[in-house]
N, C-alpha and C positions, 0 to 999 in steps of 0.2 A: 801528437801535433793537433791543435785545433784544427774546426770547421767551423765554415760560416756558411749561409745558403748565398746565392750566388744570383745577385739583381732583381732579386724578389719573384721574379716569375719563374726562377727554377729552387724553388725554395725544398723540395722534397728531396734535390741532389744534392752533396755535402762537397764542398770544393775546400781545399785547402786554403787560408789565409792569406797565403805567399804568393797561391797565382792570382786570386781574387783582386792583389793590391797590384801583382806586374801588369793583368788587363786592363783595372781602372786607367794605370798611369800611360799604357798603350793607347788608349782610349779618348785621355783626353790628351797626347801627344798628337793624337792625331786630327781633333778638333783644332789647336792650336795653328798644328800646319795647314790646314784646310782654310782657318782665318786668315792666317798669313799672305797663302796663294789667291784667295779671294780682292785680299787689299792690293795686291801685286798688280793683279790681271785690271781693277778696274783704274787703278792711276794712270797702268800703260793703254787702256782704252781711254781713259779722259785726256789723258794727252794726246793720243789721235787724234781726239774730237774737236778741240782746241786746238791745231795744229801750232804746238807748242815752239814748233822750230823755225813756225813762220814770224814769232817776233823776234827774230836776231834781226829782222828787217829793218825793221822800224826802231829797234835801241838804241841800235849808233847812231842815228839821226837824233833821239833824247840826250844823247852823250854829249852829242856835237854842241847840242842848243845850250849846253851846261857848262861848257870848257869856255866856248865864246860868250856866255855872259859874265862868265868869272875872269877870262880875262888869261885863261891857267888852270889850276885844278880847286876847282869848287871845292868845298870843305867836306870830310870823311864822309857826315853823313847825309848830306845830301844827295849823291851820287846812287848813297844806298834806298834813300827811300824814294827815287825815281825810277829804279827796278821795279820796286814793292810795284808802284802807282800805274808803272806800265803792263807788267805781267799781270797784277790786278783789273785793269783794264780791258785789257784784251782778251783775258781769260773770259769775264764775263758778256762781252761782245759777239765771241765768238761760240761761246756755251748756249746763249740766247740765239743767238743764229740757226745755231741747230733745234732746237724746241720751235723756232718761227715755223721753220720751213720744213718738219720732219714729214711733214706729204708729200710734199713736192720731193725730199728726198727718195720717200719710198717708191714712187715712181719714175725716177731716174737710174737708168740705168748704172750708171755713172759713178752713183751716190747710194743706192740701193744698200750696198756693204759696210755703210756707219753705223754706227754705233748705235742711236736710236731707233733709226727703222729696223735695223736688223736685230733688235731684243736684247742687242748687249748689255743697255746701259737704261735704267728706268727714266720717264720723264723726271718722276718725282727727285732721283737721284741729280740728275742734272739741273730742275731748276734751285735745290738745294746749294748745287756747287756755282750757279749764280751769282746766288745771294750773297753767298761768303767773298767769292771775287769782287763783286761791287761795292760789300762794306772793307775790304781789305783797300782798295784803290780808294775808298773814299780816309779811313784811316792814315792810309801814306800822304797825299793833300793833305791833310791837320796836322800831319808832322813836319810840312812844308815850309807852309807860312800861312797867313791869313787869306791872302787874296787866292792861292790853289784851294782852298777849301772851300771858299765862297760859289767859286769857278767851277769845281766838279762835280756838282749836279749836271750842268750844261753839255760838259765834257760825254760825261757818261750818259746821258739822252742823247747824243748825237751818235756814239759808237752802238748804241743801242735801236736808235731808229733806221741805220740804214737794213737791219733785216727784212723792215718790210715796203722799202722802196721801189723795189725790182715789182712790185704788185700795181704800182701806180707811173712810175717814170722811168725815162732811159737814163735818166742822171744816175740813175744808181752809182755809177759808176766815179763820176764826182762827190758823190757821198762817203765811197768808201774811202776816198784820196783823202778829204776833207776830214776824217774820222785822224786816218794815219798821221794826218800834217798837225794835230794836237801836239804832237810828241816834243817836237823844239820850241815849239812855243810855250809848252807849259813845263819845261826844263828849265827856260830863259826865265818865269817867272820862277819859280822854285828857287831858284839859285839868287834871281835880284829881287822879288817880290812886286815888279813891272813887269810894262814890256820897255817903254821910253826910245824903240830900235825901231829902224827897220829889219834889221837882220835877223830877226826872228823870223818876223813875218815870210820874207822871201826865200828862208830856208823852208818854212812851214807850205807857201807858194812849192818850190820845186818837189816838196814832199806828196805834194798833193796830184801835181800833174804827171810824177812819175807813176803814183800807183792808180791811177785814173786809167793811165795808159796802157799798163800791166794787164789791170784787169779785165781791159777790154780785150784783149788776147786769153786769158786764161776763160773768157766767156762764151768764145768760139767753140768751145769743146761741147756748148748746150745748145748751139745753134739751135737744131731740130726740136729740144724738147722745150727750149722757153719758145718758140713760134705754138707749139702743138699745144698749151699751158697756157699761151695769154699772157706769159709773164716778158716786163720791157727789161731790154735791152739794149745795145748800142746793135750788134752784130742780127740779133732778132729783128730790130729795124730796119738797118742800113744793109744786111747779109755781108758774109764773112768779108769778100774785099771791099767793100767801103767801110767795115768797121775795123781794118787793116790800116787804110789812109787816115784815119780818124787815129787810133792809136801814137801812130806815126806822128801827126799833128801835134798829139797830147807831148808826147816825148820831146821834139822838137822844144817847143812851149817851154818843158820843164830843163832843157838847156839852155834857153834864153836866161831865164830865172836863173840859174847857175853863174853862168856869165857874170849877170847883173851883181847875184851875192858876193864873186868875187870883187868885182871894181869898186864895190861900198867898202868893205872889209877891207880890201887893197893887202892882203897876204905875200904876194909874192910868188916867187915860183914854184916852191912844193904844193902851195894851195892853187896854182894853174893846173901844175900835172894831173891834180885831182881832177878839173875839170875834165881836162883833153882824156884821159881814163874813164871816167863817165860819158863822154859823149861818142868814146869807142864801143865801149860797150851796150848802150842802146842801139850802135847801129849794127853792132854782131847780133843782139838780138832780134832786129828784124830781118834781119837777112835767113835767119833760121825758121821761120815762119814765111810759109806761100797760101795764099787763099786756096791751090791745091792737094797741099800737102801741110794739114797740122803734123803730123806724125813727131815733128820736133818740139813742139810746142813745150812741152814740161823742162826739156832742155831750156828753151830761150828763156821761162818763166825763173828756173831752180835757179842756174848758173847766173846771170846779170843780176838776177834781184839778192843772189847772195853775197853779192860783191860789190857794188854801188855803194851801196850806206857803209860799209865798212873802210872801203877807199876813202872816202869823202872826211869820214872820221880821221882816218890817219893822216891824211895829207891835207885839210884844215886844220886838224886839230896840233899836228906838228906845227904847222906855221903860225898857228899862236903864240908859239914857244918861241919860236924861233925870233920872232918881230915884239917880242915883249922889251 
């Protein structure tokens, strides 16, 4: 049986052939799985970090703006590359969020266990996966139409600036609405290559004041640390219960807007139920939130906000169909 010397530095030992090749191929079976778990572990950290599950939010609401411009079902690929332009979007909006704000991270209690303060995930690597979400959202626009490509610079500086809002004003909180309420509106273009409506706009309106409202609750959880930090807020402002009332107000607001989008539309009654289901469910939301007791707060956030955009979608979106 041959020998071969065995990795160079044990070249004075004589290993047989046979094992020398089962090692090698051990060896690098096992680099390969170590690459493997590697890409594993950081997708499912970059999805954390992106909270990837927070855009089913804001989808259906792009859906919605896509069916009511078309009237019906917008053509194959349009639907498709309004995913691409949203997940692109947001991907990069909220990847930049966290490179904003990774100090203010690391010292939040809170927050302390993401991905970049805690070492998981390199800046470098993150603002990498930026870049790509922003040329990928910019990519889906150009395969839009002319006037979404034109438009999504604007789009993306606006999802991109409210990171550093919360440093200068209480609006933030309008910003972030403002960011989200892009979505029907630039569906409605996508699909007609206008707006020519108002029903974009007032859908993009109640998009706006719904998540304004949201996040004024989901802000109370930083009370303490954006007063201690300097950083504005509604709740750091106004404290937990006048930023309670304020929420409420927002909500309120974004069911007038509801209203209104139905009586233009004029849908009918599947498209009412949607309403009357939406404006049940903001008010099971607040009712699960006391200025003394957040403790349910992640409930009223998870559950309402997972289920509004989606109601709204089926029960407008049927009555297109239905009234066509």
């Amino acid at each position: 049986m041959p020998y071969v010397p065995f990795c160079g530095q044990l070249s004075l030992i004589a290993v047989p052939k046979k094992i020398v090749c089962h090692l090698c191929d051990l060896l690098r079976l096992s680099r390969i799985e170590s690459t493997v778990s590697t890409v594993i572990k950081n997708t499912r950290l970059t999805l954390e970090m992106i909270k990837i599950e927070h855009t089913l939010f804001a989808l259906p609401f792009a859906f919605l703006g896509a069916v009511l411009a078309a009237n019906g079902l917008p053509s194959v690929r349009q639907p498709l590359w309004i995913v691409v332009a949203m997940v692109g979007a947001r991907s990069a909006a909220m990847a930049f969020n966290r490179i904003a704000d990774r100090s203010f991270d690391a010292r939040n209690p809170r927050t302390a266990s993401r991905a970049l303060p805690a070492g998981l995930l390199s800046v470098g690597f993150v603002w990498i996966f930026t870049i790509v979400a922003a040329a990928l959202f910019v990519l889906a626009a150009a395969m839009l139409n002319r006037l979404t490509l034109i438009l999504s610079p604007v789009a993306l500086g606006c999802v991109l600036l409210y990171s550093f809002t919360k440093r200068w004003t209480q609006l933030s909180h309008l910003v972030l609405g403002a960011s989200l309420s892009i979505a029907p509106t630039g569906a409605w273009i996508a699909v007609r290559g206008e707006i020519g409506s108002a029903v974009p706009l007032l859908l993009s309106l109640v998009v706006l004041l719904w998540t304004a409202g949201f996040d004024i609750l989901y802000a109370c959880q930083d009370y303490d640390f954006d007063r201690r930090e300097g950083l504005k807020s509604i709740p750091a402002r106004f404290g937990i219960s006048g930023a309670l009332w304020i929420s409420r107000a927002l909500h309120a607001a974004a069911f007038l807007a509801l209203v209104w989008l139905f009586l233009i539309t004029n849908l009918g009654a599947v498209a009412f139920a949607g309403v009357l289901a939406t404006g049940a469910l903001l008010v099971y939301q607040h009712r699960l939130v006391r200025a003394d007791d957040l403790g349910r707060l992640n409930a009223a956030f998870f559950t309402t906000n997972a289920f509004v955009s989606v109601i709204l979608l089926v029960t407008f979106g049927s009555a297109v169909f239905l009234h066509r």
